[in-house]
KEKE-3310 file (N, C-alpha, C; in steps of 0.2 Angstrom, whole numbers, plus 5000, padded with zeros to 4 digits):
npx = (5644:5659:5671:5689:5696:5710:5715:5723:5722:5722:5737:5737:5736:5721:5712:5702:5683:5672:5653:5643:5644:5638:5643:5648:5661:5661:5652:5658:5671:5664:5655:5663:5677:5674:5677:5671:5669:5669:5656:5641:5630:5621:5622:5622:5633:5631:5635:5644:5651:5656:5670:5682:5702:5709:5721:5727:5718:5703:5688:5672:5664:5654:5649:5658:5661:5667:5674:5681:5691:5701:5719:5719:5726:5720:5714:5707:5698:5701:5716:5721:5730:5746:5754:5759:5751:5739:5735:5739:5727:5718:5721:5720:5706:5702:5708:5701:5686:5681:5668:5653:5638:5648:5646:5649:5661:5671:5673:5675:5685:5695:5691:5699:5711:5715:5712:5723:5733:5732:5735:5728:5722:5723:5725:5717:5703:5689:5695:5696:5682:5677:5685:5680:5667:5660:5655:5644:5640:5628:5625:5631:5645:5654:5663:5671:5679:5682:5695:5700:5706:5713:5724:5729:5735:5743:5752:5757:5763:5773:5779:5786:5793:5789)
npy = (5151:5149:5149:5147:5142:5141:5133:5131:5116:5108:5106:5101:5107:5111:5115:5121:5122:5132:5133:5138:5154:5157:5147:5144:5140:5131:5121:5120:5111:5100:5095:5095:5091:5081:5083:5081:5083:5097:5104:5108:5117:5129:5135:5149:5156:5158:5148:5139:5128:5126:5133:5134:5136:5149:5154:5153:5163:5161:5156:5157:5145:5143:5155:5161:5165:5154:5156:5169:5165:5163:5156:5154:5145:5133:5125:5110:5100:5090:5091:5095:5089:5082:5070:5057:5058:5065:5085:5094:5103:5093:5082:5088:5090:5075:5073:5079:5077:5085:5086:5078:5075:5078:5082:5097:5096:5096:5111:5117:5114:5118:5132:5135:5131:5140:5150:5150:5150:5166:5170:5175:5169:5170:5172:5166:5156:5164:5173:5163:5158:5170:5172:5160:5160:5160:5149:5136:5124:5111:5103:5106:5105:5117:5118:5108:5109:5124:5120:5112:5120:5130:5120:5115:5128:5132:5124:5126:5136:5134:5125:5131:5143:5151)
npz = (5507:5512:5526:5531:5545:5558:5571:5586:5594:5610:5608:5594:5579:5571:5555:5550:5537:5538:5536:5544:5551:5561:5570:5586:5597:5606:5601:5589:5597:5602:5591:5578:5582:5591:5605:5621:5634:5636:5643:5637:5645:5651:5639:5640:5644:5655:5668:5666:5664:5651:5650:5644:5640:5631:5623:5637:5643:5652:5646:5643:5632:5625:5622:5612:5596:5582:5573:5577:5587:5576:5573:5586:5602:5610:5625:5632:5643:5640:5635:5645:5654:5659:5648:5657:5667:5681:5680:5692:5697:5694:5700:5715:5715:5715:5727:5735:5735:5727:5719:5714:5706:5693:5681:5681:5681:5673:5668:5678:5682:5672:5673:5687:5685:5675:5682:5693:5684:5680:5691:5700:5710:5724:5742:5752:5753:5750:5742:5731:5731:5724:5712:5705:5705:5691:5689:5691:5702:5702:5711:5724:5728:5732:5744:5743:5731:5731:5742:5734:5724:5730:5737:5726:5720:5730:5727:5715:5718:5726:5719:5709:5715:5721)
capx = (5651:5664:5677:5695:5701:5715:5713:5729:5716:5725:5743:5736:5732:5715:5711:5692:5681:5666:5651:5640:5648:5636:5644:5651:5668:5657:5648:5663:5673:5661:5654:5667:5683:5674:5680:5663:5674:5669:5649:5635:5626:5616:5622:5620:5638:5631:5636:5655:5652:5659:5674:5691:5708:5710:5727:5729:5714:5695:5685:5665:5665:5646:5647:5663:5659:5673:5677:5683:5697:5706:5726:5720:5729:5714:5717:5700:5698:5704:5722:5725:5734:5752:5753:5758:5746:5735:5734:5736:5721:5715:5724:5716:5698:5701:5709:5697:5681:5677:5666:5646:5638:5651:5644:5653:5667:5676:5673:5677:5695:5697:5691:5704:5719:5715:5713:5728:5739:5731:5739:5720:5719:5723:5731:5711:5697:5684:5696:5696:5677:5676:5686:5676:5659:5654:5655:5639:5640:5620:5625:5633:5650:5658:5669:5679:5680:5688:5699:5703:5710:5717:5730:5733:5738:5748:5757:5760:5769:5780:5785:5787:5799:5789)
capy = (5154:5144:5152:5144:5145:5137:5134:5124:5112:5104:5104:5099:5109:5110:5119:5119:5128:5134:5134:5143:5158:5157:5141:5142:5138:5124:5119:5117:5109:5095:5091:5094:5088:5077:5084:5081:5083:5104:5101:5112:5118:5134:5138:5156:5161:5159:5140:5138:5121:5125:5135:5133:5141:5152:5158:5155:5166:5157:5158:5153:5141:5144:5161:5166:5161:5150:5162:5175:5159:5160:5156:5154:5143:5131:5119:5108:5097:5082:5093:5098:5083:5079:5062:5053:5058:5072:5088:5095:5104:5087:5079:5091:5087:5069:5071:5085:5076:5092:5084:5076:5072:5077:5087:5105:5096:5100:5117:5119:5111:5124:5137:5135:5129:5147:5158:5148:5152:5170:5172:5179:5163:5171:5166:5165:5153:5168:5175:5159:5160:5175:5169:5154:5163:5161:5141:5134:5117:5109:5098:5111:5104:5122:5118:5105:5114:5129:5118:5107:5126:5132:5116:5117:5134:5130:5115:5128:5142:5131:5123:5138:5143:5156)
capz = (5508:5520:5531:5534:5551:5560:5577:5588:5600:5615:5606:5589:5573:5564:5549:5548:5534:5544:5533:5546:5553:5568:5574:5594:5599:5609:5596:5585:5598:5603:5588:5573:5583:5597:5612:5621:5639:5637:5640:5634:5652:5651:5631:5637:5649:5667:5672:5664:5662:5644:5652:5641:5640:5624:5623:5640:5648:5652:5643:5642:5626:5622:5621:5606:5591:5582:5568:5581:5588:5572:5576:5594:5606:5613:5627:5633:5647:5637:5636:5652:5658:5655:5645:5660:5675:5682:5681:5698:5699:5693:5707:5721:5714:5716:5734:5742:5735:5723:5714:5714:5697:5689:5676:5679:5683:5669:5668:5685:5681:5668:5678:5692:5680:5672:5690:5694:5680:5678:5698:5705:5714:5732:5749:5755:5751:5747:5735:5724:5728:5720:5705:5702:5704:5685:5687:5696:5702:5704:5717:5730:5729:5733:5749:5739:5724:5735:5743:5729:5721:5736:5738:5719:5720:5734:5726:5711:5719:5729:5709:5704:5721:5726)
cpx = (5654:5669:5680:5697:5706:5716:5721:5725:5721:5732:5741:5733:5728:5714:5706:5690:5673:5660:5646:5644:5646:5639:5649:5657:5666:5656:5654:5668:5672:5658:5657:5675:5683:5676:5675:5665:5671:5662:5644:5631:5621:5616:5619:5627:5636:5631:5642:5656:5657:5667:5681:5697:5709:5717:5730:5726:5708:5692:5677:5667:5660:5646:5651:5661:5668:5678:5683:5690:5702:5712:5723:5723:5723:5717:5709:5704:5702:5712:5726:5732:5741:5751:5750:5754:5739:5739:5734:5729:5716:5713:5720:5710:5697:5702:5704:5687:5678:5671:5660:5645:5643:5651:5648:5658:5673:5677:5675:5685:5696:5698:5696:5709:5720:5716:5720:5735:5738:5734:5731:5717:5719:5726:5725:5704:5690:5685:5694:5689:5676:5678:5685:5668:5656:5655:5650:5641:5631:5620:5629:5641:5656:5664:5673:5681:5685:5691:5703:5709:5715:5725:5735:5739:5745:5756:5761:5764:5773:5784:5788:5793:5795:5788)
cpy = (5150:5148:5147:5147:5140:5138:5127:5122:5107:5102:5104:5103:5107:5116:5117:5124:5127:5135:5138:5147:5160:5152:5142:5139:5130:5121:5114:5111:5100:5091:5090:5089:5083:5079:5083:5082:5091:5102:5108:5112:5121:5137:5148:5161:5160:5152:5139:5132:5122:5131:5130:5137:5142:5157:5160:5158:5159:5159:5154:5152:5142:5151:5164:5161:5160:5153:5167:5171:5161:5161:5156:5148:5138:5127:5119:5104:5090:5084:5095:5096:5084:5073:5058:5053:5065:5076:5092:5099:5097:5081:5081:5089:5083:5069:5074:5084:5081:5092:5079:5071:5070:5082:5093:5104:5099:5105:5120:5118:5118:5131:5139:5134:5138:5152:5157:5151:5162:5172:5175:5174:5167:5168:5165:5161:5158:5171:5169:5160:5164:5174:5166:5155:5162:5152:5139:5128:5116:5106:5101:5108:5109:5120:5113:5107:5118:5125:5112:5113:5128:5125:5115:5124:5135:5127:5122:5134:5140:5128:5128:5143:5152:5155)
cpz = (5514:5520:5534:5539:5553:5569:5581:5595:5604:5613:5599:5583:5571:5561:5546:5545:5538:5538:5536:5551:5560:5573:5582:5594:5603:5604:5590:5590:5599:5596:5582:5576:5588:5603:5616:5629:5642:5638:5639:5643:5651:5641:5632:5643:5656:5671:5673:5664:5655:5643:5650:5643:5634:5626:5630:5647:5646:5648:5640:5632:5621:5621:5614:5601:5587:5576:5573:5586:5583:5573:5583:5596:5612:5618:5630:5638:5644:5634:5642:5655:5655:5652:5651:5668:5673:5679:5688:5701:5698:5698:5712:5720:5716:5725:5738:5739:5731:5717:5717:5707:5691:5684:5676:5680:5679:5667:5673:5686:5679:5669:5682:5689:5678:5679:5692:5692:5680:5685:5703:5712:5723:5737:5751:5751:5748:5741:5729:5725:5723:5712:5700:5702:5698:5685:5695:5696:5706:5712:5724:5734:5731:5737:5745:5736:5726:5739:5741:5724:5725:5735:5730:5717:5723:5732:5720:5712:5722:5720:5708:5708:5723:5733)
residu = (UNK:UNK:UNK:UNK:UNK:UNK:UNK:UNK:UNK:UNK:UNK:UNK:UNK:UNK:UNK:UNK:UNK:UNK:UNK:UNK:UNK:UNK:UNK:UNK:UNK:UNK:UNK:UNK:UNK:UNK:UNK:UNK:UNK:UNK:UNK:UNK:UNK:UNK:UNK:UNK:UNK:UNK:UNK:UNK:UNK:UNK:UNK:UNK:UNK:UNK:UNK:UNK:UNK:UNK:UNK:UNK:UNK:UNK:UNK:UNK:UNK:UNK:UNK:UNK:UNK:UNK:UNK:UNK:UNK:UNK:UNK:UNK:UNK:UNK:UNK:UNK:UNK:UNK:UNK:UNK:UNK:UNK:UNK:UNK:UNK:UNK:UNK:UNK:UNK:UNK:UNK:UNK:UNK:UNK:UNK:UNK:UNK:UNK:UNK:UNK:UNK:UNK:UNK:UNK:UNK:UNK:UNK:UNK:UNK:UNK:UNK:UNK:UNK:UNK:UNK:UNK:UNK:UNK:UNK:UNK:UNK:UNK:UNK:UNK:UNK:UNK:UNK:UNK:UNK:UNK:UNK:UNK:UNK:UNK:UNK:UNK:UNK:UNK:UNK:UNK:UNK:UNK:UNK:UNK:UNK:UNK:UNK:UNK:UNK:UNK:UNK:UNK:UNK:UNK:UNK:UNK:UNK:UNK:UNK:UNK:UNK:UNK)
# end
């Protein structure tokens, strides 16, 4: 039995029939439409390496399964961006060193894009700690991390004229 969803991934609609109904919103992402940007870490919720935006909120990617998406509103590391540049949390990573491996980087983007937009980010570096608590990084990149969000946050309530 296959199950029709419809899912709009980084701006662009797909209309996938799903032939196992177990299949991950990861799982789907990376190996049905390529985006391989979202990575598989722990495949059990407690890294956030596979941390998306659904509709807007975060969301560990490994854990909803993709049936439970249908009509949802995905954005992946590989839509963040504007066409022509960064992202500014993008930006911050690059300028505050926020970054080792590599590896949770992208999850760690999408992380803070989300606390950002969701407004929890804070006027203090412990707050955004607290906010980015479910995104481990191996390599102990934290102080950039939080002060790669922090200047993002910043840059975005000045846009925004508050």
């Amino acid at each position: 039995m296959t199950f029709s969803i419809t899912l709009t991934v980084n701006g662009t609609p797909h209309h996938l029939a799903l032939d196992d109904m177990r299949v991950t919103l990861l799982d789907l992402l990376r190996d049905r439409l390529g985006l391989t940007g979202t990575k598989k870490g722990c495949d059990r919720g407690q890294c956030g390496a596979c941390t998306v935006l659904v509709n807007g909120q975060r969301l560990n990617a490994c854990l909803a399964l993709a049936v439970q998406q249908d009509g949802a509103e995905i954005v992946t590391i590989e839509g963040l961006a504007p066409a022509d540049g960064l992202h500014p949390v993008q930006a911050a990573f690059l300028e505050h060193d926020a970054f080792q491996c590599g590896y949770c980087t992208p999850g760690q983007i999408m992380s803070a894009a989300g606390l950002i937009a969701e407004g929890e980010d804070g006027a203090d570096i412990e707050r955004i700690r607290e906010g980015m608590s479910g995104n481990i990084c191996r390599c102990g990149a934290y102080r950039g991390i939080s002060l790669a969000v922090a200047e993002a946050a910043r840059k975005a309530k000045t846009e925004a004229g508050a």
